[in-house]
DRENDO-1510 file (C-alpha; in Angstrom, 1 decimal, always signed):
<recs>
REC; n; res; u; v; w
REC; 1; UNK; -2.3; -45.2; -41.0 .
REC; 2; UNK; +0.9; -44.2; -41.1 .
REC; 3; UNK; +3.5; -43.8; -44.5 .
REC; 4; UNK; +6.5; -41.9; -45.5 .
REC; 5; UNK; +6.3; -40.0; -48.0 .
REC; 6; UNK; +9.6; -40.6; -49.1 .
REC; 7; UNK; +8.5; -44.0; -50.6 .
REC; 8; UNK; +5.8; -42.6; -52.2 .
REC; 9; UNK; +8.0; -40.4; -54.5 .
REC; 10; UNK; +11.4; -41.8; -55.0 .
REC; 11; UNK; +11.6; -42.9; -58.4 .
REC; 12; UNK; +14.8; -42.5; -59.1 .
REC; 13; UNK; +15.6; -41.0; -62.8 .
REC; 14; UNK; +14.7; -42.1; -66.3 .
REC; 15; UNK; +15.3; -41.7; -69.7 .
REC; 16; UNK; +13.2; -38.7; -69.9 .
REC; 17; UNK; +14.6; -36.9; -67.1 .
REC; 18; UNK; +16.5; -33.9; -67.8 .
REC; 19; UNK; +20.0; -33.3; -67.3 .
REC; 20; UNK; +20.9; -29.8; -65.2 .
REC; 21; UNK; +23.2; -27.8; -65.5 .
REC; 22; UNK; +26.1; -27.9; -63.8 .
REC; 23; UNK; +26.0; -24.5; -62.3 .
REC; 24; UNK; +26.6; -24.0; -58.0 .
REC; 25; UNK; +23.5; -23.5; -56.7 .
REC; 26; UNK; +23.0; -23.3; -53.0 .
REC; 27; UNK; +19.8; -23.0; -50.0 .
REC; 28; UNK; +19.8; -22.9; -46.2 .
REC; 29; UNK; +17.8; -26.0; -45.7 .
REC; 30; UNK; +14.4; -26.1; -44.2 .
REC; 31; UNK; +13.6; -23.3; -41.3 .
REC; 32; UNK; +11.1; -25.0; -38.9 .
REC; 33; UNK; +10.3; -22.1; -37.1 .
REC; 34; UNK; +8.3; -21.0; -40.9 .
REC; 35; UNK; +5.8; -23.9; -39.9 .
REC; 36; UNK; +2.4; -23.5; -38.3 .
REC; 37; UNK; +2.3; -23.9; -34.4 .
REC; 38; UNK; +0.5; -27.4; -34.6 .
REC; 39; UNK; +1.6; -28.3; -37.7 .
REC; 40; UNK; +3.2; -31.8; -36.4 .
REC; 41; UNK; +1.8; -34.4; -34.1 .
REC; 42; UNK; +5.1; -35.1; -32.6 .
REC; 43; UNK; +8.6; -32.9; -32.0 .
REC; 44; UNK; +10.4; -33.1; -35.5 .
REC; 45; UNK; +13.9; -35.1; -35.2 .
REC; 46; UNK; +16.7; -35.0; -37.4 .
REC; 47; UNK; +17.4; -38.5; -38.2 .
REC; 48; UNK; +20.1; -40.6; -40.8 .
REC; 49; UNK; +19.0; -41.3; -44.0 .
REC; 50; UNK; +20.0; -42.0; -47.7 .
REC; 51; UNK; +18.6; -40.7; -51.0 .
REC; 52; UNK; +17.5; -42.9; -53.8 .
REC; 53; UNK; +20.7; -42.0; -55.3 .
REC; 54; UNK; +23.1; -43.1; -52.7 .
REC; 55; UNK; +24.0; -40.3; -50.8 .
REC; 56; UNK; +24.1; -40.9; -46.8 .
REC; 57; UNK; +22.8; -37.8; -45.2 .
REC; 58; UNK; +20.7; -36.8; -42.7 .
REC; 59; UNK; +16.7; -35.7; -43.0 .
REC; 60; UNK; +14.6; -34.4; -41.0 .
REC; 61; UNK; +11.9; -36.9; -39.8 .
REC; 62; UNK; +8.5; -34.9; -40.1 .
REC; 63; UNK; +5.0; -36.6; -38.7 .
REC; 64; UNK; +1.8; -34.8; -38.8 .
REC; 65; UNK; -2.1; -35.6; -38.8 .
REC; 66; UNK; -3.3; -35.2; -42.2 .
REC; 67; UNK; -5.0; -32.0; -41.2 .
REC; 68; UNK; -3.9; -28.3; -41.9 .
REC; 69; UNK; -2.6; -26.7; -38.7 .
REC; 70; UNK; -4.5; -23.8; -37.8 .
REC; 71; UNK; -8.0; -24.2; -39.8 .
REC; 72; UNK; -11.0; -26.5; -40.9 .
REC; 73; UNK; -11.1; -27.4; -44.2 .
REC; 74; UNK; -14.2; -26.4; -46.5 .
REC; 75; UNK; -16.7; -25.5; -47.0 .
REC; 76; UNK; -16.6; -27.5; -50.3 .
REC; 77; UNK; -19.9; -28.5; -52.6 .
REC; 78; UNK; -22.3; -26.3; -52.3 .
REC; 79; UNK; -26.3; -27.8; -51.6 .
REC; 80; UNK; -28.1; -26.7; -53.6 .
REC; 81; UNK; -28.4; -25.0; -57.2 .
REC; 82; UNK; -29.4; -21.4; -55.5 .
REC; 83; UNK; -25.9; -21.4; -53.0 .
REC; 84; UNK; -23.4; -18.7; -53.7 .
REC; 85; UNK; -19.5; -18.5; -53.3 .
REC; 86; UNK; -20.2; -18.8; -49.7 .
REC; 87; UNK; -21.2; -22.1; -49.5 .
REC; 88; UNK; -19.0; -23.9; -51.7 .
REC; 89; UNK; -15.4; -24.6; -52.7 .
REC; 90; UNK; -13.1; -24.3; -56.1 .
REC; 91; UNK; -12.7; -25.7; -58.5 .
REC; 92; UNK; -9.6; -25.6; -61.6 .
REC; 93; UNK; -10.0; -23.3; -64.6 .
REC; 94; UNK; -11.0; -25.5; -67.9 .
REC; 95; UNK; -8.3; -23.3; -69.4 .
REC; 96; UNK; -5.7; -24.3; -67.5 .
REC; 97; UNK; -4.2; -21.7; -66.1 .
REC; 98; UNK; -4.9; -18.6; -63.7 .
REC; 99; UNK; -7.2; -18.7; -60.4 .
REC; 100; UNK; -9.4; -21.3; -59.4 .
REC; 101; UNK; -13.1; -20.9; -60.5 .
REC; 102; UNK; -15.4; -20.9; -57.5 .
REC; 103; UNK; -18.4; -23.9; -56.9 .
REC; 104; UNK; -21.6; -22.0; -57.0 .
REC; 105; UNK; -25.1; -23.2; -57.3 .
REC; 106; UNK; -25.1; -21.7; -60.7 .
REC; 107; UNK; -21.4; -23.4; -62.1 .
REC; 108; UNK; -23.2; -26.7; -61.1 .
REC; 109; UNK; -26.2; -25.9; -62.6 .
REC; 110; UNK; -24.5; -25.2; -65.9 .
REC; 111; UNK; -21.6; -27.8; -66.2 .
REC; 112; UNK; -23.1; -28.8; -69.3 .
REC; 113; UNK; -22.5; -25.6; -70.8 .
REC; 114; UNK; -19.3; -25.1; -69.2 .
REC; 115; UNK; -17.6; -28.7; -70.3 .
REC; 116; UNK; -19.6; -28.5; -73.3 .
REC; 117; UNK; -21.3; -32.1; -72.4 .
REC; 118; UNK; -24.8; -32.4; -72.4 .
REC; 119; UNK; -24.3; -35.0; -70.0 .
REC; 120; UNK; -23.8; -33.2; -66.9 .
REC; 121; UNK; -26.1; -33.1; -64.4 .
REC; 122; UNK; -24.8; -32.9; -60.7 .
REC; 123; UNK; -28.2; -32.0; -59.1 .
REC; 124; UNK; -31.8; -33.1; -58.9 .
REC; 125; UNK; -34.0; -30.8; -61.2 .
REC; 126; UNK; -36.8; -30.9; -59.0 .
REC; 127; UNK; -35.4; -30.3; -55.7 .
REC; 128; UNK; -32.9; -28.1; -56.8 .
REC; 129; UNK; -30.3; -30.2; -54.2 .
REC; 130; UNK; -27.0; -30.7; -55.7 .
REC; 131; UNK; -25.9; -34.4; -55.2 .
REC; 132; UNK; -22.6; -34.8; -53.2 .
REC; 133; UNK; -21.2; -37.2; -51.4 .
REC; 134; UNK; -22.7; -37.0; -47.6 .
REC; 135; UNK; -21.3; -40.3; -46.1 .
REC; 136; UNK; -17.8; -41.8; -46.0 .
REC; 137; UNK; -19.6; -45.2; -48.0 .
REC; 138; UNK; -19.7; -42.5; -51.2 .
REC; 139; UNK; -16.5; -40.6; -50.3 .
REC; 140; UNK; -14.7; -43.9; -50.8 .
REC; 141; UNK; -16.4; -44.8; -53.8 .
REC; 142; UNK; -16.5; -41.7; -55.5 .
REC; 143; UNK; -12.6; -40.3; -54.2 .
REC; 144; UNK; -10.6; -42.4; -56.8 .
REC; 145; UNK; -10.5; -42.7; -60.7 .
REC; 146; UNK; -12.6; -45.5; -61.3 .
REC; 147; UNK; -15.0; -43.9; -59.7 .
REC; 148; UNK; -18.1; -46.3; -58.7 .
REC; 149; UNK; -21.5; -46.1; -60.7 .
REC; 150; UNK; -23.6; -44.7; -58.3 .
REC; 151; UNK; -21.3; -42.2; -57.3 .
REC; 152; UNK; -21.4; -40.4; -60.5 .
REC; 153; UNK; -22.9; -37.2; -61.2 .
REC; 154; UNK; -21.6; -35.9; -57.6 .
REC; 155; UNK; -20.0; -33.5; -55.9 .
REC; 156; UNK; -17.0; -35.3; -54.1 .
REC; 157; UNK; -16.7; -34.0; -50.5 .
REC; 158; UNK; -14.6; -36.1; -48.2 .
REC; 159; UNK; -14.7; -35.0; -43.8 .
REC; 160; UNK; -11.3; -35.4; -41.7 .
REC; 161; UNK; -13.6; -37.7; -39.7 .
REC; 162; UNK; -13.4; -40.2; -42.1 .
REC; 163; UNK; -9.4; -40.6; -41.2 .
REC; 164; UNK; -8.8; -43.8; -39.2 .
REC; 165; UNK; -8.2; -42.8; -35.5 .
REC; 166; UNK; -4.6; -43.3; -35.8 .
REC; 167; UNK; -4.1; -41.5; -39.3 .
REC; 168; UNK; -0.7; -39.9; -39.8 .
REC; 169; UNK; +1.8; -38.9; -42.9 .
REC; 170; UNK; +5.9; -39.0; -41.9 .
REC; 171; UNK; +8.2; -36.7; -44.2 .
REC; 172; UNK; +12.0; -37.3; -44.2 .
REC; 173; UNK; +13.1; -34.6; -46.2 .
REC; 174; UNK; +17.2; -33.9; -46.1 .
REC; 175; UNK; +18.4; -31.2; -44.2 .
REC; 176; UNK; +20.5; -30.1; -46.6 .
REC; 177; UNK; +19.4; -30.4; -49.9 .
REC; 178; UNK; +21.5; -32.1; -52.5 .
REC; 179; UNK; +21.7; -31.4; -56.4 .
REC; 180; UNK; +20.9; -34.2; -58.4 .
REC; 181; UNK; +22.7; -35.1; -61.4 .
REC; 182; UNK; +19.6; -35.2; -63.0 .
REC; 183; UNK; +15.5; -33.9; -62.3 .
REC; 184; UNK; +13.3; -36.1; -60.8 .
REC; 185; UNK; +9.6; -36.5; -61.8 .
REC; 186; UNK; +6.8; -35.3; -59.4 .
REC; 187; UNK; +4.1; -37.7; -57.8 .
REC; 188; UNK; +4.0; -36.0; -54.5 .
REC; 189; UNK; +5.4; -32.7; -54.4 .
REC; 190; UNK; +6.1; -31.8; -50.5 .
REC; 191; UNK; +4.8; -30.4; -47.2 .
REC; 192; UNK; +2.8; -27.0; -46.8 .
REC; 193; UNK; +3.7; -24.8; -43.6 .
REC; 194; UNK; +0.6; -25.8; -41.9 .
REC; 195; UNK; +1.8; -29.3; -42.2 .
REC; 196; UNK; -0.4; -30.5; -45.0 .
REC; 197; UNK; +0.7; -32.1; -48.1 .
REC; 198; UNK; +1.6; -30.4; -51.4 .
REC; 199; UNK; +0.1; -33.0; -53.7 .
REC; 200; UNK; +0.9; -34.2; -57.2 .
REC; 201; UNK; -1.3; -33.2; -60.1 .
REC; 202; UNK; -4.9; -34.5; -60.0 .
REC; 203; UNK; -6.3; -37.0; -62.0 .
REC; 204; UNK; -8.7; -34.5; -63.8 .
REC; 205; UNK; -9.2; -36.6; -67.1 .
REC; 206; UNK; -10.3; -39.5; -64.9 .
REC; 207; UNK; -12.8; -37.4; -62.6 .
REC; 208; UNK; -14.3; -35.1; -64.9 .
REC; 209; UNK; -14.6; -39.1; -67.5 .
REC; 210; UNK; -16.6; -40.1; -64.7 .
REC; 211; UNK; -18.9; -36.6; -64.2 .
REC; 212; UNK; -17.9; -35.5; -60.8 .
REC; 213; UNK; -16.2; -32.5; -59.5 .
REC; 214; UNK; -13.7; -33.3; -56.7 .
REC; 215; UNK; -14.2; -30.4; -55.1 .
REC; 216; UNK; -11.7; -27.9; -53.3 .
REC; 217; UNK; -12.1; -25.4; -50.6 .
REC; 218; UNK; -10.4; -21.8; -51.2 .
REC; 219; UNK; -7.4; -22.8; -50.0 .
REC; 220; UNK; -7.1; -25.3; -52.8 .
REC; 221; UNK; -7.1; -28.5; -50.7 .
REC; 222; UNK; -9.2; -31.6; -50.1 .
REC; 223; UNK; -9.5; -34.5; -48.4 .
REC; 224; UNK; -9.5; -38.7; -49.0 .
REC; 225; UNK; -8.8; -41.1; -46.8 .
REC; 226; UNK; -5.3; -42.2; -48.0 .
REC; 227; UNK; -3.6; -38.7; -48.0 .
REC; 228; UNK; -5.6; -36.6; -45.3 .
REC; 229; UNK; -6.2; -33.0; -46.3 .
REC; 230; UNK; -4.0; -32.2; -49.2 .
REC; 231; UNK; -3.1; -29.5; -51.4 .
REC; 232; UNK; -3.6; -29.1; -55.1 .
REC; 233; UNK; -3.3; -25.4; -55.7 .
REC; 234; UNK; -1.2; -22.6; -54.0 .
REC; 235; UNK; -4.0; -20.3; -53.1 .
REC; 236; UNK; -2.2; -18.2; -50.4 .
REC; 237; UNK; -3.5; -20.2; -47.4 .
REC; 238; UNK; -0.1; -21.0; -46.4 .
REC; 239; UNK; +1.8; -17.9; -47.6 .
REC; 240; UNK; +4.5; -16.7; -45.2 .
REC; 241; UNK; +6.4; -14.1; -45.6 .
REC; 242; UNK; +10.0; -14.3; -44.7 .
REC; 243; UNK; +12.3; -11.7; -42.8 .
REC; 244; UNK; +13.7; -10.3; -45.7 .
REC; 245; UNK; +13.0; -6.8; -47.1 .
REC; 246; UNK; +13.4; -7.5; -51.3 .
REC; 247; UNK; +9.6; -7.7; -51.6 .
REC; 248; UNK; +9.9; -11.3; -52.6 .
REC; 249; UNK; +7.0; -13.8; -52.6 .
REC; 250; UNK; +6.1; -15.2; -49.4 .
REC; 251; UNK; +7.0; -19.3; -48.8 .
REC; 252; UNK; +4.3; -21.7; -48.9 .
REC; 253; UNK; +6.1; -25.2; -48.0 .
REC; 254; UNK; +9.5; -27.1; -48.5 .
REC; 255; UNK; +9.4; -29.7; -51.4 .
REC; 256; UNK; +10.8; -33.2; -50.2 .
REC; 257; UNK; +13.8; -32.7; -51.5 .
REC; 258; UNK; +14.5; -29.8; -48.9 .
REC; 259; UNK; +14.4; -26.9; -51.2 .
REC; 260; UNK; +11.7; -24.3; -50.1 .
REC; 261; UNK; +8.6; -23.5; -52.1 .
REC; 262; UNK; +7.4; -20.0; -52.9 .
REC; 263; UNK; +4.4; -18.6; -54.0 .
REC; 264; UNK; +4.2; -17.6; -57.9 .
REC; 265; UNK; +4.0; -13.6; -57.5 .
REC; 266; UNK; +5.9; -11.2; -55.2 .
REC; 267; UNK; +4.8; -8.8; -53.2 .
REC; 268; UNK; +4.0; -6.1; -56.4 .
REC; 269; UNK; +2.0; -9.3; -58.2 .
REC; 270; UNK; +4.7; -9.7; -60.3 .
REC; 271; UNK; +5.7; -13.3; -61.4 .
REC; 272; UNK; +9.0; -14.9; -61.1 .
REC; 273; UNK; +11.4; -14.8; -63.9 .
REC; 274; UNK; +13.8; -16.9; -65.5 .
REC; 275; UNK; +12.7; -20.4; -64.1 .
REC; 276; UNK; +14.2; -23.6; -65.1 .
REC; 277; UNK; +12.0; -26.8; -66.2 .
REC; 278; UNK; +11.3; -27.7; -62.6 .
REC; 279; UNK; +9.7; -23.7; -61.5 .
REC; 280; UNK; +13.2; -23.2; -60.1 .
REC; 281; UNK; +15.9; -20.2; -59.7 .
REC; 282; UNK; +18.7; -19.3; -57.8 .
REC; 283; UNK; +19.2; -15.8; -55.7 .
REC; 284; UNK; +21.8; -14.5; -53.0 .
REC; 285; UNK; +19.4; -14.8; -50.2 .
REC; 286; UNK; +17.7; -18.1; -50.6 .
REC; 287; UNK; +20.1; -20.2; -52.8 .
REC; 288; UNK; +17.8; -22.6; -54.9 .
REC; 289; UNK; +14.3; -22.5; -54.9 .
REC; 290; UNK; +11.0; -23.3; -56.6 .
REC; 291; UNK; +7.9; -21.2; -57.4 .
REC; 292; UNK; +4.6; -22.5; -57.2 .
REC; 293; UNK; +2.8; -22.3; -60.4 .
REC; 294; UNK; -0.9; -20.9; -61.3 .
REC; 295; UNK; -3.9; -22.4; -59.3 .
REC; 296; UNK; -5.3; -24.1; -62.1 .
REC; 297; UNK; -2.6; -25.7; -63.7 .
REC; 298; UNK; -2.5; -28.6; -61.5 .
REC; 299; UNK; +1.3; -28.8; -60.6 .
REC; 300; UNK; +3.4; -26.8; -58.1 .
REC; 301; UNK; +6.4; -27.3; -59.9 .
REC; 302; UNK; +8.0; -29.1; -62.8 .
REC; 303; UNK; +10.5; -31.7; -61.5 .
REC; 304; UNK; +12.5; -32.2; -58.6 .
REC; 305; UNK; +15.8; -30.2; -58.8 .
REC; 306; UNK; +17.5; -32.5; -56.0 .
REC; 307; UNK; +18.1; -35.7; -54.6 .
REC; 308; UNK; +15.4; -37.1; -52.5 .
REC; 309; UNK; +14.9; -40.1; -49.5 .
REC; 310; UNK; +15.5; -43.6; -50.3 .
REC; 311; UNK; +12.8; -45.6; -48.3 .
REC; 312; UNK; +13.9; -47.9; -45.7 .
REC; 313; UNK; +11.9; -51.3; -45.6 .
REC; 314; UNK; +9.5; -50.8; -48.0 .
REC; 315; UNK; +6.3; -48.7; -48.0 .
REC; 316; UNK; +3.8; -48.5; -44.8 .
REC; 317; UNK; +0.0; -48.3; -44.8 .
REC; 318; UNK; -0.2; -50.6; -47.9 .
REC; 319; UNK; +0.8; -48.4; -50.9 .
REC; 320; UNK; +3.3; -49.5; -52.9 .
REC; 321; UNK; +6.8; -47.5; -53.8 .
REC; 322; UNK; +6.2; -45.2; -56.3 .
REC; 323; UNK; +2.8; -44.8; -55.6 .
REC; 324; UNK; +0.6; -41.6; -55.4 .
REC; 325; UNK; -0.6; -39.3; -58.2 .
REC; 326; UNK; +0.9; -39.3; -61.1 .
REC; 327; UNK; +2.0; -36.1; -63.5 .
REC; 328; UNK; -0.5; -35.1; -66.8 .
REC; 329; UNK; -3.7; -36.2; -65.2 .
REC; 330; UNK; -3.1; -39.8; -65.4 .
REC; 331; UNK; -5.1; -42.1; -62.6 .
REC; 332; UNK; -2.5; -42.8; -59.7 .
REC; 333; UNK; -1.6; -46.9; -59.1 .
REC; 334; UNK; -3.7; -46.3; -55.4 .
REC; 335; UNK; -6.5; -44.9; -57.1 .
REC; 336; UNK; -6.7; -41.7; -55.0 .
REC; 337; UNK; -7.7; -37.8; -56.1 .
</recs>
């Protein structure tokens, strides 16, 4: 299955955008040589394009497999009640905010005390076996918001198996990136270095409604059959540091409107400072750029700071424009996680 992401995220601005300031900014585009070896299935081209605001420019024409250059994903629900870190995944903070809480035997043992829901109970009491999704039959019914009755009360693990054979996600992302007049809202945020996607936010309301955990690895990434393996957290899987010497924090991926993606500390821990609504700042050496927020806060950044693709011919693979998850935990139109 093949789509662009560009007609996934392209919704133009609203009433509720923001206006930006008019200050210059500046960035030096996208540096390809940053990426994973294997990121991409195919040679990236530079090809014409226009953003939903009009502008004719050129984009670079990305196409990768859905899976993270480099590694396997997982390990992701643990299998029983008795598992350590080891054997499972992540999971986001109930607060909010900070690192990702790790999937133990024990955290789904006690979800009821952790959610403050009696009615958590992701395992079988007498076997001690923690019920997750084993086949892609309860991947498909359990990877979505209205998540199907039988596959409640699970652990949802998804495999890159599950991927039809001829799978694949195309980015055009502008060479150059252009200011926008005003910020754009987030559905799907970008592309990691190891050529997996930098999601939207998860639909947490909608999963945690329906008592499952759609679980993470470390890296902060899972996997359904509509987006591949995808990121929701910046974990520092994809951290690379550039060649500069200022200490500052290491890039992780390039949002789709072309401006570069960092992690949230720098190299002494320390966070960035002085960001606009959308994560974003300006410096000498990289012009404009965003900084990924806290693991568990569900976002890499705030709003889109410039002007993104306009698609040509409507969506592929079946999803319609605009589609994809959806800011504030709301269930996305396609019903994916």
């Amino acid at each position: 299955m093949t789509f662009a992401l560009g007609s996934l995220v392209l919704l133009g601005c609203d009433d509720k955008t923001q206006l930006k300031s008019e200050s210059a900014d500046t960035s030096e585009g996208i540096d390809i040589s940053m990426f994973t070896e294997g990121a991409f299935s195919q040679a990236p081209k530079i090809v014409d394009c226009e953003t939903a605001q009009g502008t004719k420019t050129s984009c670079y024409e990305f196409i990768t497999t859905g899976a993270p250059a480099g590694r396997k994903p997982g390990p992701f629900c643990p299998r029983t009640i008795d598992d350590g870190a080891d054997a499972g995944g992540a999971w986001f903070d109930k607060s909010g905010s900070g690192d990702l809480v790790d999937i133990t035997g024990e955290f789904i043992l006690k979800l009821d005390e952790y959610y403050g829901d009696e009615k958590w109970l992701v395992y079988d009491a007498d076997t001690k076996k923690v019920r997750y999704t084993a086949t892609k039959e309860a991947c498909l019914g359990a990877a979505k918001p209205d998540v199907e009755a039988q596959y409640m009360q699970n652990c949802i693990e998804c495999k890159l198996e599950y991927l039809d054979d001829d799978f694949s996600v195309t980015y055009l992302i502008p060479t150059t990136p252009i200011p926008a007049k005003r910020t754009g809202r987030v559905r799907t945020v970008g592309i990691a270095l190891d050529g997996s996607e930098l999601s939207g936010p998860a639909p947490v309301n909608a999963i945690l409604g329906a008592y499952t955990i759609a679980a993470f690895d470390d890296c902060g990434g899972h996997i359904n059959v509509h987006q591949g393996y995808h990121y929701h957290a910046s974990t520092g899987c994809t951290d690379r540091a550039a060649n500069t010497d200022d200490g500052h924090a290491p890039l992780i991926g390039y949002a789709i409107d072309g401006y570069g993606i960092y992690a949230m500390k720098d190299s002494q821990g320390k966070e960035a400072e002085g960001l606009d609504e959308c994560r974003g700042q300006t410096d000498a050496v990289r012009g404009y750029h965003y900084h990924a927020a806290s693991p568990s806060e569900n976002l890499f950044i705030g709003c889109l700071h410039g002007e993104t693709v306009r698609p040509s011919g409507g969506p592929q693979g079946g999803l319609p424009p605009g589609g994809g998850p959806p800011p504030n935990g709301a269930p996305p139109r396609n019903g994916e996680h």
